[in-house]
The first five atom37 places (N, CA, C, CB, O) and aatype in JSON, in Angstrom:
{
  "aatype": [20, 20, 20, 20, 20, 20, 20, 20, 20, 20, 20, 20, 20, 20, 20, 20, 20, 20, 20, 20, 20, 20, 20, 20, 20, 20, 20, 20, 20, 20, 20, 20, 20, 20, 20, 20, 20, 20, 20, 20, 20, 20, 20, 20, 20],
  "atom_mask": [
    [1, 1, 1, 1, 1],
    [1, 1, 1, 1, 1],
    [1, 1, 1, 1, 1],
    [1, 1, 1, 1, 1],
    [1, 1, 1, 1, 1],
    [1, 1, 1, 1, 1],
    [1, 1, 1, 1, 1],
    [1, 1, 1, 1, 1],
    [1, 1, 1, 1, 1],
    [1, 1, 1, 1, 1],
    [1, 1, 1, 1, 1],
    [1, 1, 1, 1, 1],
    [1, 1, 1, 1, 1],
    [1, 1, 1, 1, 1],
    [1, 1, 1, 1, 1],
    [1, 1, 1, 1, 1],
    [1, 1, 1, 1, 1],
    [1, 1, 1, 1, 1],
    [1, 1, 1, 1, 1],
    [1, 1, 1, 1, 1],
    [1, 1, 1, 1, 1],
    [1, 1, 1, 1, 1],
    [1, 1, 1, 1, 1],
    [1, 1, 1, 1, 1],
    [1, 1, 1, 1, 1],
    [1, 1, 1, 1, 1],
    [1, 1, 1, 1, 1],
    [1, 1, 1, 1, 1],
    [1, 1, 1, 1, 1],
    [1, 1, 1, 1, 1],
    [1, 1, 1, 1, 1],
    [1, 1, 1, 1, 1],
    [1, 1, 1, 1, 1],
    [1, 1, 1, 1, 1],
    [1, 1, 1, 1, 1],
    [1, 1, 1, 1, 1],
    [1, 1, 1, 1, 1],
    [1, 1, 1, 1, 1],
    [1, 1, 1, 1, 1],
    [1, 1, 1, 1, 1],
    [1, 1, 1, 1, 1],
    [1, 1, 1, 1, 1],
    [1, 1, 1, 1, 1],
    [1, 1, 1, 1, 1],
    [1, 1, 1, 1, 1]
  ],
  "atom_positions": [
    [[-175.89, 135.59, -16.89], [-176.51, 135.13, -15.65], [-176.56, 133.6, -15.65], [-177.94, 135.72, -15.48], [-176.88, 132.91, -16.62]],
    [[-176.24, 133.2, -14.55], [-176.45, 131.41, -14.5], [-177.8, 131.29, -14.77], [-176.13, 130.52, -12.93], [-178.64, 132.18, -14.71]],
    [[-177.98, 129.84, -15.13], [-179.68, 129.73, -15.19], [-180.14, 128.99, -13.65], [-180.29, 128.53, -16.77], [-181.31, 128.85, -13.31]],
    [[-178.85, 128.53, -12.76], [-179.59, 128.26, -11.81], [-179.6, 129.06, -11.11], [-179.44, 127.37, -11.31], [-180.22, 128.66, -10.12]],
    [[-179.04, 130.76, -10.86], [-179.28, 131.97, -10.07], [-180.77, 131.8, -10.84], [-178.15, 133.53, -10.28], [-181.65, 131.66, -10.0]],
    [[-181.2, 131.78, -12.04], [-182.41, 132.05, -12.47], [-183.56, 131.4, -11.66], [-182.43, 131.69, -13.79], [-184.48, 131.87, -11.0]],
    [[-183.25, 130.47, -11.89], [-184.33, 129.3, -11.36], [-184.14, 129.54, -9.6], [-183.77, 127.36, -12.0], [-185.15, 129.12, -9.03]],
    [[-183.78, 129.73, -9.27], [-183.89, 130.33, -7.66], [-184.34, 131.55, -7.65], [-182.57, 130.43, -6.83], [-184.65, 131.86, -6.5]],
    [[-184.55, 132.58, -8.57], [-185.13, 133.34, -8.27], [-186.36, 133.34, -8.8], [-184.56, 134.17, -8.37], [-187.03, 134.16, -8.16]],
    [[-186.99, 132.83, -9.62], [-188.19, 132.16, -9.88], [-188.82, 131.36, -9.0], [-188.06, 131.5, -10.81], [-190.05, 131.32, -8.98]],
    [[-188.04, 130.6, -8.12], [-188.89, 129.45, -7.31], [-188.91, 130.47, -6.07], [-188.05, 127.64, -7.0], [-189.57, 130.07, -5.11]],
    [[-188.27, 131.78, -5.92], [-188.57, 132.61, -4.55], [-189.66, 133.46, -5.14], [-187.19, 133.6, -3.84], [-190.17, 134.3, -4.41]],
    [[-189.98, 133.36, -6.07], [-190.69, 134.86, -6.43], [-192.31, 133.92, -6.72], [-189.77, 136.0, -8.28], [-193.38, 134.53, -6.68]],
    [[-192.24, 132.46, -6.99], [-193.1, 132.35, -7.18], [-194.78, 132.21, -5.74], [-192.58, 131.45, -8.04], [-196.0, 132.27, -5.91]],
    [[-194.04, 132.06, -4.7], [-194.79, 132.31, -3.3], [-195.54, 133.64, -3.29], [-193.73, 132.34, -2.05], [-196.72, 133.82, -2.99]],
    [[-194.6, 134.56, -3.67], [-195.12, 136.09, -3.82], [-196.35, 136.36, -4.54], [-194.12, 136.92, -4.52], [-197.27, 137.09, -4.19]],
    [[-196.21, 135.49, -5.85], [-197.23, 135.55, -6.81], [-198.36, 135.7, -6.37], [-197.3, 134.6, -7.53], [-199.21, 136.57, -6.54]],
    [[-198.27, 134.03, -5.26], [-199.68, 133.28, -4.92], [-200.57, 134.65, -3.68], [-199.18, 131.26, -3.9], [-201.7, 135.12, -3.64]],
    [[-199.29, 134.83, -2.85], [-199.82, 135.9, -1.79], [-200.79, 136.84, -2.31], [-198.69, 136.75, -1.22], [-201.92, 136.94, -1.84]],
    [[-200.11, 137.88, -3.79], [-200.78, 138.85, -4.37], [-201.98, 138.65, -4.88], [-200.15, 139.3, -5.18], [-202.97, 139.37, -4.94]],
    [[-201.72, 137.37, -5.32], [-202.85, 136.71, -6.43], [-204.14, 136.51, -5.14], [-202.16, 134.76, -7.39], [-205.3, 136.89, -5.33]],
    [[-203.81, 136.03, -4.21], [-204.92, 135.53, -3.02], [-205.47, 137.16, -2.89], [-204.08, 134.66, -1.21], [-206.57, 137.65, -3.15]],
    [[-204.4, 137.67, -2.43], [-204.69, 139.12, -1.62], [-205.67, 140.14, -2.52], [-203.08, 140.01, -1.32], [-206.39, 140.96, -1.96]],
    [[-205.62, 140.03, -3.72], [-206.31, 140.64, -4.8], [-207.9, 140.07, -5.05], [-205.4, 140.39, -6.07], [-208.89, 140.72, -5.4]],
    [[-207.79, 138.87, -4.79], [-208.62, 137.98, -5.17], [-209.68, 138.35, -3.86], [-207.92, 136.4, -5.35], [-210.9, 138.55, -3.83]],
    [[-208.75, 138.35, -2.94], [-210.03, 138.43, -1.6], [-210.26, 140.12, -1.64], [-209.32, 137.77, 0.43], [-211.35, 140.56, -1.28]],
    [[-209.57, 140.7, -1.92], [-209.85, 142.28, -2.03], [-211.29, 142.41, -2.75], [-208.58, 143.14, -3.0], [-212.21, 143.16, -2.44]],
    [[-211.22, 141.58, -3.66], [-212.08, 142.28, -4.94], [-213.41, 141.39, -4.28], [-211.47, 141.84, -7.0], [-214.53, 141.87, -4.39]],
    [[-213.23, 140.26, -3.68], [-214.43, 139.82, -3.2], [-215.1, 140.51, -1.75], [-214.2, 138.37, -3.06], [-216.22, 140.16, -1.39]],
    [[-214.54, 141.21, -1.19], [-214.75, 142.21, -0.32], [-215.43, 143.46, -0.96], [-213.5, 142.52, 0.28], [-216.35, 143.96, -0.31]],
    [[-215.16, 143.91, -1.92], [-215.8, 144.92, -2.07], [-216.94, 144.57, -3.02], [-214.95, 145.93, -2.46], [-217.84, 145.41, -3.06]],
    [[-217.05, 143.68, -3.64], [-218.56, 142.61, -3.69], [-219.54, 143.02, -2.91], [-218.42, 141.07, -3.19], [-220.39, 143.91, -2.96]],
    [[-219.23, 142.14, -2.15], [-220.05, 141.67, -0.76], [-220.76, 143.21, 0.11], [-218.64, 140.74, 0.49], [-221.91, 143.4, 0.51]],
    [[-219.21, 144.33, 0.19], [-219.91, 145.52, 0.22], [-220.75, 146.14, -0.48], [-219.36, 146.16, 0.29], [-221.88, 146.36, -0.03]],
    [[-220.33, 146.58, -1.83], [-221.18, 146.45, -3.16], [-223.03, 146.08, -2.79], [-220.36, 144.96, -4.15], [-223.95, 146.89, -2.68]],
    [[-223.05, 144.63, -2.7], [-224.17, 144.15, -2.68], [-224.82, 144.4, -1.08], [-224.0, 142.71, -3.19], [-226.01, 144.57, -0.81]],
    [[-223.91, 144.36, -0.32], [-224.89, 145.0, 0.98], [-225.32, 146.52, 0.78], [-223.98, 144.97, 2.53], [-226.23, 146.88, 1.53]],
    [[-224.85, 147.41, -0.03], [-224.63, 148.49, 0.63], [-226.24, 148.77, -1.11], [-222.45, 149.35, 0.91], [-226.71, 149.87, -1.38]],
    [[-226.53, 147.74, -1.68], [-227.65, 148.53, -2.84], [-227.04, 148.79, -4.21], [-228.17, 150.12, -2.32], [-227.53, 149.48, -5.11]],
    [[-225.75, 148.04, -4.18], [-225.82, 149.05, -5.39], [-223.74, 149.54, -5.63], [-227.19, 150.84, -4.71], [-222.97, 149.41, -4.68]],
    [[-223.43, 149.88, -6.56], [-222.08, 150.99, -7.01], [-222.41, 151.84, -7.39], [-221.11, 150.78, -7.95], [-223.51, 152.38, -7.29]],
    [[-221.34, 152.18, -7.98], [-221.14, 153.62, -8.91], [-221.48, 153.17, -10.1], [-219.61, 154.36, -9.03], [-221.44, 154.07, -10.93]],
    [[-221.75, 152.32, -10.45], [-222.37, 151.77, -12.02], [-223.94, 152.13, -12.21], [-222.27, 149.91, -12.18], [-224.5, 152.8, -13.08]],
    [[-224.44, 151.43, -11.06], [-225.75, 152.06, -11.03], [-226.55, 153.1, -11.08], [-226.01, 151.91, -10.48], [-227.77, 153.23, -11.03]],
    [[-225.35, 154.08, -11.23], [-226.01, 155.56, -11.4], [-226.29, 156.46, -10.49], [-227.11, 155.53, -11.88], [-226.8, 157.53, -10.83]]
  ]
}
């Protein structure tokens, strides 16, 4: 494989990262926020 096919597909894939990384990030702070409105999880018993 060339290393600059490499490096182009690294510099396309790295946008993707950030999307997932955001999208996960705000997921998990969403269900927080529900979490704490709603009293409580499934941890609590």
């Amino acid at each position: 494989m060339d290393l600059l096919l490499i490096v182009f597909i690294l510099l396309g894939l790295y946008p993707l990262y950030w999307v997932v990384r955001t999208g996960v990030r705000d997921g998990i702070a969403d269900a927080d926020e529900r979490r704490r409105e709603n009293g409580g999880g499934p941890e609590d018993g």
